[in-house]
C-alpha positions, 0 to 999 in steps of 0.5 A: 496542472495545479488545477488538476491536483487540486481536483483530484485532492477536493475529490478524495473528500467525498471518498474518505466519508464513504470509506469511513461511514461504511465502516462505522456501519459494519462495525455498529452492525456487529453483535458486540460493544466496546464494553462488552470487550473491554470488561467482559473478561473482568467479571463486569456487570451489566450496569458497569457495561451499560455504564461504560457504553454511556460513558464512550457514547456508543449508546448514542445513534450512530450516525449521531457518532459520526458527525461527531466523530468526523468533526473531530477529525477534520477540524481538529485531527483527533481521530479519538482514543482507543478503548483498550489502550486509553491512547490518542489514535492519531499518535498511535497512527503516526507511530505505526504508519512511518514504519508501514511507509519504510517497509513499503517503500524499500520493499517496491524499491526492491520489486522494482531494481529486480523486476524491471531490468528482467523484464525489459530482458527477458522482452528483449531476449524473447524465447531464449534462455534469458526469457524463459528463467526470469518467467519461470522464476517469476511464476514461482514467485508470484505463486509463494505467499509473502507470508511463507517467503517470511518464513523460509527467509526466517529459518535460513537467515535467523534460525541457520545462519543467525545473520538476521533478527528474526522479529522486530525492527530495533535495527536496520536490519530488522527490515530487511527480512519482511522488505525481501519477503514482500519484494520478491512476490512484488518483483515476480509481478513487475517483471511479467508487467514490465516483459508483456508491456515491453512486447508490446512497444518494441513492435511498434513502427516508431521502433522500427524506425529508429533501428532504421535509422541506425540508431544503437540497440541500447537507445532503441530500447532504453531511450525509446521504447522503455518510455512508453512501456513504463505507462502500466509499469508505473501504475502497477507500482502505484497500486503495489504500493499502496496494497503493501501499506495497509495490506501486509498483515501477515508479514507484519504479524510474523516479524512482529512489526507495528505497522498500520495494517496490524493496528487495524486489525487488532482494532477490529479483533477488540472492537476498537471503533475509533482504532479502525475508523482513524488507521482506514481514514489515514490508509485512505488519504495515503492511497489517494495521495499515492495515487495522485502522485501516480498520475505525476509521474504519468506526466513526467513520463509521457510529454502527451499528456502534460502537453494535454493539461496546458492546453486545457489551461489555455484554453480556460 
């Protein structure tokens, strides 16, 4: 198994350079420079811009830029300094992303106690009231954007009731408007995997089987048929996970959260090149590790398929 993990981390290397050259590409490819945007309001003249773009090496060839930048970054960590702050991106990054991780990780823990238990349900109960509530309620859900819960759950628990702050995360209970937002859409999405994937396992023969045998309702399902459900439930969670992490931006912005995906496009608006490239490269090496820890999990849940890994050791 070690062996596969070491594979799998050798392999995010080629993927990270691909990530991070491309957007080096777009960003020189757009009609701007970081001069332009850091003086252009002040007035600045054209030697003073042409001065700074020297002096931030932007007039260098790009790729020449990126070797260089990428050196820095792997040898030494240094994903450079912002242009508008004068701040060291990786500080920034390591700041902002511990509070992208908290958010994500409360969020699809929520997704999960509420979505997989009504959808194991709703499986089992098929076509009776227990099914057609949770699906119908499901389908609300998943159709409201994260974004408008934010704003619903901000006018009731804020503005009404005034229970909940409505932005910032100065306390504990700062998160746990964007953690219900981003949760409930989530939830929806958890359920329906969890409900279709349970379906499809309770009318297995070895399901029928074990009913056969006597075995109790309770361990038919939860014992038996849950194991080989969660195989696509698991995976959707890996991937919901990794979606939240750099992908809530409008939660972020409404709460006024400083997470990593709000870093990243504010780095985009400002023409922040070492901004964009450091916060993609760290969101890439997090989905890649989230990713590999997906496929642990498989492992863990499915006795096939660790059996599989030590008999290709064996066999080496």
């Amino acid at each position: 198994m070690y062996r596969y993990v070491i594979r799998r981390i050798l392999m995010m290397i080629p993927i990270i350079i691909c990530v991070s050259l491309l957007i080096f590409l777009i960003i020189d490819a757009m009609p701007a420079d970081p001069a332009t945007i850091i003086l252009g309001s002040s007035g600045a003249t054209q030697e003073e811009i042409d001065e700074l773009n020297t002096e931030l090496g932007y007039n260098r060839p790009v790729l020449v830029r990126y070797v260089e930048y990428m050196r820095n970054a792997i040898f030494h960590l240094d994903l450079g300094t912002s242009y508008m702050s004068g701040l060291s991106v990786a500080d920034e990054v390591g700041t902002r992303v511990l509070v992208s991780i908290s958010i994500a990780f409360n969020a699809i823990a929520g997704a999960c106690l509420l979505g997989i238990p009504l959808g194991v349900l709703s499986a089992v109960k098929q076509y009776s009231l227990l099914d057609t509530l949770p699906t119908f309620v499901a389908l609300f859900l998943a159709s409201c954007p994260a974004f408008w819960l934010g704003m619903m759950f901000m006018l009731a628990f804020s503005l009404k009731l005034g229970w909940l702050p409505a932005f910032g995360i100065t306390t504990w209970k700062g998160y746990i408007l964007p953690m219900l937002a981003l949760a409930f859409p989530y939830a929806a999405q958890q359920l329906r995997f969890t409900r279709s994937s349970m379906l499809e396992t309770i009318r297995q023969d070895y399901i029928r089987t074990a009913r056969a045998k006597g075995a109790p309702e309770r361990t038919v399902i939860w014992h038996h048929a849950m194991k080989n459900a969660l195989m696509p439930v698991i995976t959707i969670i890996g991937i919901n996970f990794g979606m939240i992490l750099g992908g809530a931006i409008a939660t972020e912005t409404l709460f006024s959260i400083p997470g990593l995906g709000s870093f990243i496009v504010n780095g985009i608006k400002q023409y922040d090149v070492p901004v964009v490239t450091g916060g993609v490269i760290v969101l890439s090496v997090m989905y890649g590790f989230v990713m590999l820890f997906v496929d642990l999990l498989y492992a863990a849940v499915d006795p096939r398929i660790k059996t599989k890994y030590m008999r290709k050791r064996a066999q080496a």
